[in-house]
PDB file with one MODEL, atoms N, CA, C and O in Angstrom:
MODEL        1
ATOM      1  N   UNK A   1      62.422  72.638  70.983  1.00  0.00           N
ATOM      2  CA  UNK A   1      63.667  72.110  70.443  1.00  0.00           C
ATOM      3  C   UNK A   1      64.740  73.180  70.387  1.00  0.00           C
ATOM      4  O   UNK A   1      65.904  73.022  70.756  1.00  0.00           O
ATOM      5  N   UNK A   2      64.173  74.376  69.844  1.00  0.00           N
ATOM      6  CA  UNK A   2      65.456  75.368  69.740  1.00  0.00           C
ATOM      7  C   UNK A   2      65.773  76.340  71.188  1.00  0.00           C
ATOM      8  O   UNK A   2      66.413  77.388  71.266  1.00  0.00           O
ATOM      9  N   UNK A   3      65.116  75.615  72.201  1.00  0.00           N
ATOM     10  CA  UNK A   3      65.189  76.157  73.785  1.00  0.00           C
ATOM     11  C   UNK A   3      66.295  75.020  74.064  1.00  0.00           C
ATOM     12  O   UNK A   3      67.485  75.334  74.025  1.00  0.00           O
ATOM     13  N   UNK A   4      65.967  73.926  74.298  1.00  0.00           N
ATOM     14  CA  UNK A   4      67.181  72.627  74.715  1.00  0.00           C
ATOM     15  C   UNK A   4      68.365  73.271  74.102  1.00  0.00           C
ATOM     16  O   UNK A   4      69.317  73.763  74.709  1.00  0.00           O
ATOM     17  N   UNK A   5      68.129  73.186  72.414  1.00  0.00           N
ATOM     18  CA  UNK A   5      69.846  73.828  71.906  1.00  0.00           C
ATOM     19  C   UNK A   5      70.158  74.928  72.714  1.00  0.00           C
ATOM     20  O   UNK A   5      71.025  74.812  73.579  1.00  0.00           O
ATOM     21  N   UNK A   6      69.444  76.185  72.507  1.00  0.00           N
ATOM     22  CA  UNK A   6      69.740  77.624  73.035  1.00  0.00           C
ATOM     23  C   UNK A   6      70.588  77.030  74.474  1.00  0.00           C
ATOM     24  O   UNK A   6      71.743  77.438  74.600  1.00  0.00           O
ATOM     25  N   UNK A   7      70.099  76.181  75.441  1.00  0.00           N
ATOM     26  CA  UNK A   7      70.424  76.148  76.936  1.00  0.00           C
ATOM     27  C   UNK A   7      71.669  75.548  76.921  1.00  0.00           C
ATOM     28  O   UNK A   7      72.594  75.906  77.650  1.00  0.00           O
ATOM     29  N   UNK A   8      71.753  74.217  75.732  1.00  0.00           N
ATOM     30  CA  UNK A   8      72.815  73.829  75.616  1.00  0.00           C
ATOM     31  C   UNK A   8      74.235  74.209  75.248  1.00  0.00           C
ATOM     32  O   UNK A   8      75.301  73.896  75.778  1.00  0.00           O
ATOM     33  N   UNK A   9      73.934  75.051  74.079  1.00  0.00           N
ATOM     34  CA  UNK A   9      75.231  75.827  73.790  1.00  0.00           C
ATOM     35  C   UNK A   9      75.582  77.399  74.793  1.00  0.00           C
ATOM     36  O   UNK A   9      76.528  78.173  74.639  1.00  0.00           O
ATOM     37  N   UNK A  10      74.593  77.467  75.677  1.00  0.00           N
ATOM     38  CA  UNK A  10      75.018  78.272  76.691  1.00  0.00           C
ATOM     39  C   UNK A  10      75.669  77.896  77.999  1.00  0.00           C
ATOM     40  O   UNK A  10      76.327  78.530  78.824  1.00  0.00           O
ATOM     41  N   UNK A  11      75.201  76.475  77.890  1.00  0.00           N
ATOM     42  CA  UNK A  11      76.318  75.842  79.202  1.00  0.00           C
ATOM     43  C   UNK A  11      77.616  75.378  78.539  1.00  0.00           C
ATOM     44  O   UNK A  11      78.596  75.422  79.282  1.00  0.00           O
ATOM     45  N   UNK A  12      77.752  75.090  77.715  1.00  0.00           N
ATOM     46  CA  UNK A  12      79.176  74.794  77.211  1.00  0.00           C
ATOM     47  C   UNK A  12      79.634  76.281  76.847  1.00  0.00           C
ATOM     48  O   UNK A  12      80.829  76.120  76.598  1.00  0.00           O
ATOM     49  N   UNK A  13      79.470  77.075  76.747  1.00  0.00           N
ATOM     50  CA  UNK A  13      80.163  78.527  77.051  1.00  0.00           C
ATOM     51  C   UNK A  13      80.654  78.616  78.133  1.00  0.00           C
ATOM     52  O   UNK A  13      81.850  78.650  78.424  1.00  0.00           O
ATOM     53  N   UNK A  14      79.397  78.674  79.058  1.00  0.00           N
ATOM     54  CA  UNK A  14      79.808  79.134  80.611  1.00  0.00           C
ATOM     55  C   UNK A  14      80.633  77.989  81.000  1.00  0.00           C
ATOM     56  O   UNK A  14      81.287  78.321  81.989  1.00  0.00           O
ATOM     57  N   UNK A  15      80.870  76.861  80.671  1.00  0.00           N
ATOM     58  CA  UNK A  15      81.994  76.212  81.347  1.00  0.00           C
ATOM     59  C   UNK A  15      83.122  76.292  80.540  1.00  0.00           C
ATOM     60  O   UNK A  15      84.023  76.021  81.334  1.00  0.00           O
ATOM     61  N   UNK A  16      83.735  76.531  79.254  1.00  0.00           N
ATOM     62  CA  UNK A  16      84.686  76.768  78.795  1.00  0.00           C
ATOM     63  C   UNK A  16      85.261  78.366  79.363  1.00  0.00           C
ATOM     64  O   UNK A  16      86.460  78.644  79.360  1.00  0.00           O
ATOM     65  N   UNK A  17      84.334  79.194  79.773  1.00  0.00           N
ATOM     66  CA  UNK A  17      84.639  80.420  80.258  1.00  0.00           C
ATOM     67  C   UNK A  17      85.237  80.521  81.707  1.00  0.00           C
ATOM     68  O   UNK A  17      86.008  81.382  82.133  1.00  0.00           O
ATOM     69  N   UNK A  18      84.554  79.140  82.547  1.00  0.00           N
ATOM     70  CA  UNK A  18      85.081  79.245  83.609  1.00  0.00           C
ATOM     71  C   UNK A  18      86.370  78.411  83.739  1.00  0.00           C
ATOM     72  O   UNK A  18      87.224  78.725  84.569  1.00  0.00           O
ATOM     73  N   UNK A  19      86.560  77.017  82.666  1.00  0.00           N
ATOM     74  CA  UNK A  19      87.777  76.169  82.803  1.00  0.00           C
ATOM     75  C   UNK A  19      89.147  77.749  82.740  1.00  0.00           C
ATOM     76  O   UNK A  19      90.203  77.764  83.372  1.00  0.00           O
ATOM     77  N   UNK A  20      88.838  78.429  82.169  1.00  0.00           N
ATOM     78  CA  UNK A  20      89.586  79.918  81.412  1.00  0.00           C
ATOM     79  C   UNK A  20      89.717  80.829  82.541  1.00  0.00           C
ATOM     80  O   UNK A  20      90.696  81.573  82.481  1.00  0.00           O
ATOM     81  N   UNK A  21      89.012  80.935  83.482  1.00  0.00           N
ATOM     82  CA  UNK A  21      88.865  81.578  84.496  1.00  0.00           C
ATOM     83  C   UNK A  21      90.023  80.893  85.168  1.00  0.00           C
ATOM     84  O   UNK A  21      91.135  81.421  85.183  1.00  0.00           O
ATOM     85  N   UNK A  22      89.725  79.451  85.854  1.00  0.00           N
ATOM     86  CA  UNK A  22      90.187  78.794  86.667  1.00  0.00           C
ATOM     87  C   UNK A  22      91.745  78.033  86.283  1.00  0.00           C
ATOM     88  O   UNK A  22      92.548  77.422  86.988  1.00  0.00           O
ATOM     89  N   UNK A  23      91.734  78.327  85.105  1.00  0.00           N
ATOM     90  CA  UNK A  23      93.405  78.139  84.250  1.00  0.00           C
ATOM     91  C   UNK A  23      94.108  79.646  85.352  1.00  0.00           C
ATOM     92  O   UNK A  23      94.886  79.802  86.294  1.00  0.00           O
ATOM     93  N   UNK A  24      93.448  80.263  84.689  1.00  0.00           N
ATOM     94  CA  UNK A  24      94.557  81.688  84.716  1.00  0.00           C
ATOM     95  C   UNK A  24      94.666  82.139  86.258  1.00  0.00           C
ATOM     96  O   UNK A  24      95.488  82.974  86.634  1.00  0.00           O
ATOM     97  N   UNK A  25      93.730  81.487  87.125  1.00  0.00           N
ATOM     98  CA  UNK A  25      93.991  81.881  88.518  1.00  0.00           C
ATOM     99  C   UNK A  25      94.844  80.882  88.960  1.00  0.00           C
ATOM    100  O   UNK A  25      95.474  81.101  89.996  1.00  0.00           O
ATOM    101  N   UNK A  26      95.025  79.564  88.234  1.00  0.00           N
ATOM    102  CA  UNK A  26      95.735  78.691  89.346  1.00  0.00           C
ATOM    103  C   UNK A  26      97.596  78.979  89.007  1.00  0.00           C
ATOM    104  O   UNK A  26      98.530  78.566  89.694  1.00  0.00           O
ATOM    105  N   UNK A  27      97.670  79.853  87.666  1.00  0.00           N
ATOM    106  CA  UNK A  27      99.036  79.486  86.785  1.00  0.00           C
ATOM    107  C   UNK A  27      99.422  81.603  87.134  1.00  0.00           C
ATOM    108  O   UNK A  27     100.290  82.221  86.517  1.00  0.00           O
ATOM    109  N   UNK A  28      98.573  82.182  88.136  1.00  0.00           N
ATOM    110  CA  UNK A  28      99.068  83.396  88.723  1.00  0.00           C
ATOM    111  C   UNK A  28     100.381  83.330  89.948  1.00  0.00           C
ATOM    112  O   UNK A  28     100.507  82.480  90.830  1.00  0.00           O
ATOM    113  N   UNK A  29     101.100  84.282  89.720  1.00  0.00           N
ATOM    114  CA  UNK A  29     102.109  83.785  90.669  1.00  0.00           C
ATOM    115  C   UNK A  29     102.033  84.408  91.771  1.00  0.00           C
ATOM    116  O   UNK A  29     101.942  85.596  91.462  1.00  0.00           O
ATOM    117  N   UNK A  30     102.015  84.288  93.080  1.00  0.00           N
ATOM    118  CA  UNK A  30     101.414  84.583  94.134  1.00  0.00           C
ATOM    119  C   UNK A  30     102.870  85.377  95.286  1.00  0.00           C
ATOM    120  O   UNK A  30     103.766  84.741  95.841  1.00  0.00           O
ATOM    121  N   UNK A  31     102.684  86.610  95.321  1.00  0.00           N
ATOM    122  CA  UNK A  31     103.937  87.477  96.399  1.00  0.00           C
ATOM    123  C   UNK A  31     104.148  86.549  97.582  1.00  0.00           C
ATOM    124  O   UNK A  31     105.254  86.399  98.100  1.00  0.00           O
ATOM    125  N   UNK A  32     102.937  85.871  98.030  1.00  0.00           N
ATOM    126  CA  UNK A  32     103.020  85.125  99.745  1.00  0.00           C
ATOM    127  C   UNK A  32     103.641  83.923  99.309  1.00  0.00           C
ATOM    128  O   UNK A  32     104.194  83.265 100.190  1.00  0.00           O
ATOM    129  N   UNK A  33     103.675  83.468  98.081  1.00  0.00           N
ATOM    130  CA  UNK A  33     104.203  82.233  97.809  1.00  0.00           C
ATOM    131  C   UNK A  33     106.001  82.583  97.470  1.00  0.00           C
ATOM    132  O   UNK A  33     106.839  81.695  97.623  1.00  0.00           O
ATOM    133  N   UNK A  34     106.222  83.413  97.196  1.00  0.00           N
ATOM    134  CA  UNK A  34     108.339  83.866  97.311  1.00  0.00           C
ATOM    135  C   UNK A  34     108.417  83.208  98.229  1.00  0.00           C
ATOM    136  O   UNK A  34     109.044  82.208  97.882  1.00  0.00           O
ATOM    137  N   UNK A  35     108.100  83.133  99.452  1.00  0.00           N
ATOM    138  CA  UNK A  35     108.483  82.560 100.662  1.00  0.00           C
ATOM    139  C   UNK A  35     108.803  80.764 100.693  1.00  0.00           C
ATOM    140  O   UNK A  35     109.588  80.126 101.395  1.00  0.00           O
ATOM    141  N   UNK A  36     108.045  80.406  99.853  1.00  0.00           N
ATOM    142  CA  UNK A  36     107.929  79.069  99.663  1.00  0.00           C
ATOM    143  C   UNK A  36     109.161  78.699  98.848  1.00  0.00           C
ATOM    144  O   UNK A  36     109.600  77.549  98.834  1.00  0.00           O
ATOM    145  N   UNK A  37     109.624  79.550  98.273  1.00  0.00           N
ATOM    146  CA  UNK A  37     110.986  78.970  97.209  1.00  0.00           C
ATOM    147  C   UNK A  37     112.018  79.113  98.174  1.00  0.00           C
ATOM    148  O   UNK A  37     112.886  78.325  97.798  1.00  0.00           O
ATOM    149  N   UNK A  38     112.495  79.798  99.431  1.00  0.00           N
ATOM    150  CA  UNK A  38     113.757  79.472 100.090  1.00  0.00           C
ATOM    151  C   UNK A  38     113.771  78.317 100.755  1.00  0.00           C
ATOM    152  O   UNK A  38     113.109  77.727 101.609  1.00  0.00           O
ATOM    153  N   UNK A  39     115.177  78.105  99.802  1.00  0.00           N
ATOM    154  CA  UNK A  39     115.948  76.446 100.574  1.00  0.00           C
ATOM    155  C   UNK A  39     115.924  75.768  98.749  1.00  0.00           C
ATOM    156  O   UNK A  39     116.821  75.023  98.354  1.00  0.00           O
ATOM    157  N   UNK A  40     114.941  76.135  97.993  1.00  0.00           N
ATOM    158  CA  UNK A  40     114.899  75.835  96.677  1.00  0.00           C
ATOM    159  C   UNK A  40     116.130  75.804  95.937  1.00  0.00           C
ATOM    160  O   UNK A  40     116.813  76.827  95.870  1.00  0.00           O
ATOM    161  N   UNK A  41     116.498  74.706  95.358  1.00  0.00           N
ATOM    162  CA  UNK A  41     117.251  74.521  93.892  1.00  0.00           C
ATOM    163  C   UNK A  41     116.720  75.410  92.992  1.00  0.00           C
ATOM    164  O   UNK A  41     115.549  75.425  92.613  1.00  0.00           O
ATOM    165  N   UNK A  42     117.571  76.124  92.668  1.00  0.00           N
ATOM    166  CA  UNK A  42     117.564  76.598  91.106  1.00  0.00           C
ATOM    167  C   UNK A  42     119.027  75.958  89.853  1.00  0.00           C
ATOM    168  O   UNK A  42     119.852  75.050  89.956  1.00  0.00           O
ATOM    169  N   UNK A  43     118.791  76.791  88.975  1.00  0.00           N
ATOM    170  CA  UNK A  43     119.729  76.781  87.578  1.00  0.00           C
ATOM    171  C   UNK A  43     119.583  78.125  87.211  1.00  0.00           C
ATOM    172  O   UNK A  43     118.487  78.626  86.960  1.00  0.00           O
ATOM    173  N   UNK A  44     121.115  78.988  87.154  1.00  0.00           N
ATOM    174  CA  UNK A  44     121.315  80.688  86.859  1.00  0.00           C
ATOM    175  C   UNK A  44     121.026  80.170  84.814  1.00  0.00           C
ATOM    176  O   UNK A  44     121.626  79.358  84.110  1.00  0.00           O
ATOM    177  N   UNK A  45     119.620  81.305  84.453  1.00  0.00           N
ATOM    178  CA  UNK A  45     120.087  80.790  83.135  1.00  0.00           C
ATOM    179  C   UNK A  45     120.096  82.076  82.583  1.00  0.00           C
ATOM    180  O   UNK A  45     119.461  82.288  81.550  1.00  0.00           O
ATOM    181  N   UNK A  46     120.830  83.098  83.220  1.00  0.00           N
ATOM    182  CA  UNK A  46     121.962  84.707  82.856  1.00  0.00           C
ATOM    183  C   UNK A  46     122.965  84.858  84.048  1.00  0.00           C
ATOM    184  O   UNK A  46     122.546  84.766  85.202  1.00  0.00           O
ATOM    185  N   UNK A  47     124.103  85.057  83.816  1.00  0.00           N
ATOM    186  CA  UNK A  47     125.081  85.788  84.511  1.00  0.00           C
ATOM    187  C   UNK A  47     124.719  86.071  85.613  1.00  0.00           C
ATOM    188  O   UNK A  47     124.168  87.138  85.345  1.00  0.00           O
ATOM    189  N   UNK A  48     124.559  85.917  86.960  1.00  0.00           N
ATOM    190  CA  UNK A  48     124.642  86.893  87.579  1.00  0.00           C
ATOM    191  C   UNK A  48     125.776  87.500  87.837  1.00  0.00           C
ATOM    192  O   UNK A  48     126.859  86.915  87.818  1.00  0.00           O
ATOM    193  N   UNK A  49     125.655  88.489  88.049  1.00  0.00           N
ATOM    194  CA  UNK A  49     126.321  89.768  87.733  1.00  0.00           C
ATOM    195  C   UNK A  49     126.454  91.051  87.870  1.00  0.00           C
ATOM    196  O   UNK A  49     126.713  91.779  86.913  1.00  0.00           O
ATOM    197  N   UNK A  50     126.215  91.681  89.646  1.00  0.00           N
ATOM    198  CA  UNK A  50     125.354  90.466  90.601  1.00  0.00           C
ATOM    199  C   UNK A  50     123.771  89.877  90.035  1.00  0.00           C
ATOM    200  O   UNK A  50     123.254  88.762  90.094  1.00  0.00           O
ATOM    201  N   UNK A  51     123.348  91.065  89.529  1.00  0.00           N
ATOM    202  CA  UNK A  51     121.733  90.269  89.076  1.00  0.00           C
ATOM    203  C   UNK A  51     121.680  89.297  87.513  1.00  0.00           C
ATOM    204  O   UNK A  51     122.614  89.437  86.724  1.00  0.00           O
ATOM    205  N   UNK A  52     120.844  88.604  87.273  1.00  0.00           N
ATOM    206  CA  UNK A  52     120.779  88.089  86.269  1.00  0.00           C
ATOM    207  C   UNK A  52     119.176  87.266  86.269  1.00  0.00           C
ATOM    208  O   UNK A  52     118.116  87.786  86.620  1.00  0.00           O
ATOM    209  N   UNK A  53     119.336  86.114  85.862  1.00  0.00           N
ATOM    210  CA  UNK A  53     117.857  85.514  85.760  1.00  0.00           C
ATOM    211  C   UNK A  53     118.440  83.552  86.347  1.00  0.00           C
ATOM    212  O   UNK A  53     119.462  82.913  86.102  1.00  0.00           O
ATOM    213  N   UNK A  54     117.246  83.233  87.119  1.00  0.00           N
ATOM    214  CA  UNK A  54     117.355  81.847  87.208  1.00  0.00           C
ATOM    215  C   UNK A  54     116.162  81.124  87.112  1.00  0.00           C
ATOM    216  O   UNK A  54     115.041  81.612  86.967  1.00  0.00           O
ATOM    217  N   UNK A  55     116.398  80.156  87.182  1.00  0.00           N
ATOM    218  CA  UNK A  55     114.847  78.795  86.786  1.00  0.00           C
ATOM    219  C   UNK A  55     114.824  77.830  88.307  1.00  0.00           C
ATOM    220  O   UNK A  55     115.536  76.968  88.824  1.00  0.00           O
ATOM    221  N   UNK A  56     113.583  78.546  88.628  1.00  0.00           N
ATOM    222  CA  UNK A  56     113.415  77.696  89.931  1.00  0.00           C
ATOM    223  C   UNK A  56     112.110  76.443  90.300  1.00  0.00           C
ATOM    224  O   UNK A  56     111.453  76.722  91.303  1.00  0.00           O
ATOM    225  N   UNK A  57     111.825  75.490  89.772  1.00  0.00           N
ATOM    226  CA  UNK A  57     110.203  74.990  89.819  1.00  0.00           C
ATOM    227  C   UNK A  57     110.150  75.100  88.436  1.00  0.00           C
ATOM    228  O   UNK A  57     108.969  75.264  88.130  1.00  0.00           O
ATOM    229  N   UNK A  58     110.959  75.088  87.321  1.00  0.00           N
ATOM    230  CA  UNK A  58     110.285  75.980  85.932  1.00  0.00           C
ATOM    231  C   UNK A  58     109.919  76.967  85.674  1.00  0.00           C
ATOM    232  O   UNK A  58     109.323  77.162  84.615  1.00  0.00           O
ATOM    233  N   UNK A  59     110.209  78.144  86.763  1.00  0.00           N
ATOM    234  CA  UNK A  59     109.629  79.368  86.545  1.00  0.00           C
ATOM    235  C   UNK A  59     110.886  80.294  86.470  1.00  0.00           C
ATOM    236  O   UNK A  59     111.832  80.004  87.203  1.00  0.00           O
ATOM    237  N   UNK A  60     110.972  81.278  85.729  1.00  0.00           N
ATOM    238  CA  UNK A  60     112.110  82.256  85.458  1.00  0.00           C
ATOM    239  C   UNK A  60     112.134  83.376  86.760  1.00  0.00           C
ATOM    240  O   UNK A  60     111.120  83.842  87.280  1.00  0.00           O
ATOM    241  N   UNK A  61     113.144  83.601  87.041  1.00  0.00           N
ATOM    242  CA  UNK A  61     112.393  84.264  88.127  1.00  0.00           C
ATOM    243  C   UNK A  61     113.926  85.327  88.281  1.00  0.00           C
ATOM    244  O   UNK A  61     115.009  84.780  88.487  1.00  0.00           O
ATOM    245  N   UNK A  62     113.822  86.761  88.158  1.00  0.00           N
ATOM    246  CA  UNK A  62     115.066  87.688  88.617  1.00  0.00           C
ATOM    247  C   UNK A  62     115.854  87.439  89.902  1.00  0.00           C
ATOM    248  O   UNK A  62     115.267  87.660  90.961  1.00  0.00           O
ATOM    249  N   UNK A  63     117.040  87.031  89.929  1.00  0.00           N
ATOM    250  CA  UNK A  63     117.653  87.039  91.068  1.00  0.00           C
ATOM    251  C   UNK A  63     119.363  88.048  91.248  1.00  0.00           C
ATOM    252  O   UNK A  63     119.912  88.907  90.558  1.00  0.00           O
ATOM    253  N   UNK A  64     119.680  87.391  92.464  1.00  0.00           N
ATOM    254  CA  UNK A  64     120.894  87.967  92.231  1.00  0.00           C
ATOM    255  C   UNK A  64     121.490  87.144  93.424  1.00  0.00           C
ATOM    256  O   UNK A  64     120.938  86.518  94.329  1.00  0.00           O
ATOM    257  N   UNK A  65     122.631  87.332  93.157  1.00  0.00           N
ATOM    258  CA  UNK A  65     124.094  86.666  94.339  1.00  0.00           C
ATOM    259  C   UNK A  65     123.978  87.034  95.720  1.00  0.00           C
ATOM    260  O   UNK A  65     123.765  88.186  96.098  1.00  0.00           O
ATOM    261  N   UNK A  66     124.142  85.891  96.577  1.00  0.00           N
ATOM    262  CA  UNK A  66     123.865  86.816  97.939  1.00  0.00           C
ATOM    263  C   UNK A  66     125.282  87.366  98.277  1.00  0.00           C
ATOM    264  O   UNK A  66     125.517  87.132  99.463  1.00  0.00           O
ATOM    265  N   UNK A  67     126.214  87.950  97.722  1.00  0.00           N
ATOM    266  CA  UNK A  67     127.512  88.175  98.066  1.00  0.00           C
ATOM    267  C   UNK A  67     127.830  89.029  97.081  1.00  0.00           C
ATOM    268  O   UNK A  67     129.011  89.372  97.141  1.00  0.00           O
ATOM    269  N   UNK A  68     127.082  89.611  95.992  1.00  0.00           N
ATOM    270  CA  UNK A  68     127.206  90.491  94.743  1.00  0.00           C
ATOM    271  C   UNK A  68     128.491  89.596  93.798  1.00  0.00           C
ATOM    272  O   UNK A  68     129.058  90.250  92.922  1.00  0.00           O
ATOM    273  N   UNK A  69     128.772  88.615  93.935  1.00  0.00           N
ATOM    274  CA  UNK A  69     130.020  87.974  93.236  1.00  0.00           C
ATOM    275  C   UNK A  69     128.734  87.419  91.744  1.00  0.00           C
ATOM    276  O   UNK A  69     127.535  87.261  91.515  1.00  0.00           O
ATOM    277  N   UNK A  70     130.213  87.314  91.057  1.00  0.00           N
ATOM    278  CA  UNK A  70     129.288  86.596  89.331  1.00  0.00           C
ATOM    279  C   UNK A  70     128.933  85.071  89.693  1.00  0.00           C
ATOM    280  O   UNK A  70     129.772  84.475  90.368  1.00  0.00           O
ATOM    281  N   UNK A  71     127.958  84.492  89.372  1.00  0.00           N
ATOM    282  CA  UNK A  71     127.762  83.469  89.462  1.00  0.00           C
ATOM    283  C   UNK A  71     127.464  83.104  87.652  1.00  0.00           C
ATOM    284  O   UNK A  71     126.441  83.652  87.240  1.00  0.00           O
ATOM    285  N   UNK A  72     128.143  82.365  86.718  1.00  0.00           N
ATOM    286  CA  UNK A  72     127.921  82.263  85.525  1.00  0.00           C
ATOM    287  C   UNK A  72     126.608  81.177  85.330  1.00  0.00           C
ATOM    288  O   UNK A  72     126.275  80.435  86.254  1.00  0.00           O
ATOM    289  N   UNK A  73     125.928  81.182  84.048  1.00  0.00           N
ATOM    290  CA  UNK A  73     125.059  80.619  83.644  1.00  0.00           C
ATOM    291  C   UNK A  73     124.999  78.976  83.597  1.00  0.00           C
ATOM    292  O   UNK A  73     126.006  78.535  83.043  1.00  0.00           O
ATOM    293  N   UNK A  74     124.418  78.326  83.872  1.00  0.00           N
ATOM    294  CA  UNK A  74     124.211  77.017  83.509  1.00  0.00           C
ATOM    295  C   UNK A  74     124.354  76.446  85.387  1.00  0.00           C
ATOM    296  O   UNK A  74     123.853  75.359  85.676  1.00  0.00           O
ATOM    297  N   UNK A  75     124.942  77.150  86.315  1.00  0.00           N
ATOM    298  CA  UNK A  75     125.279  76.940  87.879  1.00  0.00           C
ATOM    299  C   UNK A  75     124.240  76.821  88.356  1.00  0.00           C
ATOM    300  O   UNK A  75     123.278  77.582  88.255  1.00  0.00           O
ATOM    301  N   UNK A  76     124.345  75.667  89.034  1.00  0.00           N
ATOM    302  CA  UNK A  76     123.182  75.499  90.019  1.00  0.00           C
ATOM    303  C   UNK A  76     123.511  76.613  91.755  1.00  0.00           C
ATOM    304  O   UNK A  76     124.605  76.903  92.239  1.00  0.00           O
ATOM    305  N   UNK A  77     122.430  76.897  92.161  1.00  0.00           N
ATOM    306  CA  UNK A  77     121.847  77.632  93.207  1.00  0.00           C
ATOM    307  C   UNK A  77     121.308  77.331  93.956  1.00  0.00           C
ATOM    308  O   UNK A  77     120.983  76.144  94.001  1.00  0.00           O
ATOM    309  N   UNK A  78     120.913  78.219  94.960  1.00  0.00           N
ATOM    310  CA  UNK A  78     119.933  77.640  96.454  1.00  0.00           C
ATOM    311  C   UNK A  78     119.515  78.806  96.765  1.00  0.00           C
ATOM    312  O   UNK A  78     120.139  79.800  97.137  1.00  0.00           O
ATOM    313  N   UNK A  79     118.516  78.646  96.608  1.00  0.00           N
ATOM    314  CA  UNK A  79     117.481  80.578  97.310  1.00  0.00           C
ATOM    315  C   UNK A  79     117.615  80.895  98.266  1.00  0.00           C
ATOM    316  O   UNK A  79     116.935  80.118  98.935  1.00  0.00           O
ATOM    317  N   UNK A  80     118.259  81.864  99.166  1.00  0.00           N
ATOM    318  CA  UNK A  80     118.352  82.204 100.395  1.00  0.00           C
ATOM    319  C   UNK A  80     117.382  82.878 101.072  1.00  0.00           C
ATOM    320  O   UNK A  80     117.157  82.886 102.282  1.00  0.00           O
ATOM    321  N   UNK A  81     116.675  83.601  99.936  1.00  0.00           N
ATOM    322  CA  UNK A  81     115.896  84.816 100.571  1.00  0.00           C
ATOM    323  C   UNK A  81     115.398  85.386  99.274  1.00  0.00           C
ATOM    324  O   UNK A  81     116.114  85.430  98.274  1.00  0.00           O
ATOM    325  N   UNK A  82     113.917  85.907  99.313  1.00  0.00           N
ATOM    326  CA  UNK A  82     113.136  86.555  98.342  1.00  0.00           C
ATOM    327  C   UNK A  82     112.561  88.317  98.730  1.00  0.00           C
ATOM    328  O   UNK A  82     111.767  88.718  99.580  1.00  0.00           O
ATOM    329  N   UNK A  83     113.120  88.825  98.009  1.00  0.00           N
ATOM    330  CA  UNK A  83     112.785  90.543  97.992  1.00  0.00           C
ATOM    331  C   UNK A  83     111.750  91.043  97.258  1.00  0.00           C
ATOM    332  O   UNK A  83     112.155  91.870  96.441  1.00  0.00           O
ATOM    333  N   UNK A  84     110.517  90.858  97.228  1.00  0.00           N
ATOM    334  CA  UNK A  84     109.814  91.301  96.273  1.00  0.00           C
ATOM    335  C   UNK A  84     109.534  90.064  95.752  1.00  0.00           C
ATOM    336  O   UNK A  84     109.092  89.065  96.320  1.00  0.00           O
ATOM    337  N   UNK A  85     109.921  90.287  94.313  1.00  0.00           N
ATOM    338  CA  UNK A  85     110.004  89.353  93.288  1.00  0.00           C
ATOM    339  C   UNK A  85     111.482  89.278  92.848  1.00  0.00           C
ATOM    340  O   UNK A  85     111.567  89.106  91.632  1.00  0.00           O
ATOM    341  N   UNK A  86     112.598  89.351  93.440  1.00  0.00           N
ATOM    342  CA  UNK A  86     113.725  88.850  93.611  1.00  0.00           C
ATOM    343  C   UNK A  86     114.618  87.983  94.345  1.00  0.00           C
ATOM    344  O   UNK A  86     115.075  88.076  95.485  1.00  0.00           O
ATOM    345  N   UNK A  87     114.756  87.160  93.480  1.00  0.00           N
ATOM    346  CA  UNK A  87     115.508  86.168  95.083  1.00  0.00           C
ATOM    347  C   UNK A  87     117.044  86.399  95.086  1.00  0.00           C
ATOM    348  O   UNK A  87     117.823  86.965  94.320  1.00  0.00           O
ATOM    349  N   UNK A  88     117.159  85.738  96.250  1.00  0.00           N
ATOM    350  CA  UNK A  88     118.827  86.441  96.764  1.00  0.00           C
ATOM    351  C   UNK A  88     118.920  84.937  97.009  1.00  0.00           C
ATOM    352  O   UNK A  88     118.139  84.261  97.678  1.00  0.00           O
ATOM    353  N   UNK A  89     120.434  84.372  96.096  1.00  0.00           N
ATOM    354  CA  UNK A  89     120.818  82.821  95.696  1.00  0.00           C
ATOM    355  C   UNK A  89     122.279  82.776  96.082  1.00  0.00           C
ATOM    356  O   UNK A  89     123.095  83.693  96.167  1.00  0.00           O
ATOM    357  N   UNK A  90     122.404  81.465  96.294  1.00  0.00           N
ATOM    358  CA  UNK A  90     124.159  81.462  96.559  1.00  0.00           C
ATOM    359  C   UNK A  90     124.338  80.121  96.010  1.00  0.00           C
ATOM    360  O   UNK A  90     123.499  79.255  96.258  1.00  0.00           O
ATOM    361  N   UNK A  91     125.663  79.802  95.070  1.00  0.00           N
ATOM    362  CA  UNK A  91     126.083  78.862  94.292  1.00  0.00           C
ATOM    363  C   UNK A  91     125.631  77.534  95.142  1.00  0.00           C
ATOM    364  O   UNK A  91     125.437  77.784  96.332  1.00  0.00           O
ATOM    365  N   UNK A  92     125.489  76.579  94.872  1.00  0.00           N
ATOM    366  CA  UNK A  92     125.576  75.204  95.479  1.00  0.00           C
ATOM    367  C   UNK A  92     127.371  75.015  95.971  1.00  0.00           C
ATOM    368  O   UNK A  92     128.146  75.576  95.196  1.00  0.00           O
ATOM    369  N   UNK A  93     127.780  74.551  96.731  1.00  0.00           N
ATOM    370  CA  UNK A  93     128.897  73.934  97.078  1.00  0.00           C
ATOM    371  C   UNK A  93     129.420  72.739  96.607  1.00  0.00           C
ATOM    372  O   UNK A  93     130.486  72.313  97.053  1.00  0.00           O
TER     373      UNK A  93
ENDMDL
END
């Protein structure tokens, strides 16, 4: 009887350990994936100025102006190009 428990409360470990595992790998943000956000809508939610911060997918992400001009907060964007972990955005028209 106290072998069944023992086995039991060791598999509900190992799967709460792995749901925990498999959370934190799927919600990692991936360098090969920058590529996937040009052509993307964003929202500037800091100044750029030229750099500032925008929301692209829900994710915050450092950018800056592709023209070094201010683009103010609340402006929607379009990702041109990703540097790193910076994207290079230009106002919507």
């Amino acid at each position: 009887m106290k072998t069944i428990l023992l086995l039991i409360i060791l598999a509900v470990v190992s799967l709460a350990a792995l749901l925990v595992v498999v959370a934190l790998y799927r919600h990692k943000k991936s360098a090969v994936g920058d590529l996937k956000l040009i052509g993307e809508p964003g929202e500037v939610t800091s100044d750029l100025n030229p750099e500032g911060s925008v929301k692209v997918h829900g994710e915050l992400w450092r950018a800056r102006s592709v023209d070094n001009t201010l683009i103010a907060a609340k402006a929607r964007v379009r990702v041109i190009e990703a540097v790193d972990h910076l994207l290079i955005v230009e106002a919507n028209k």
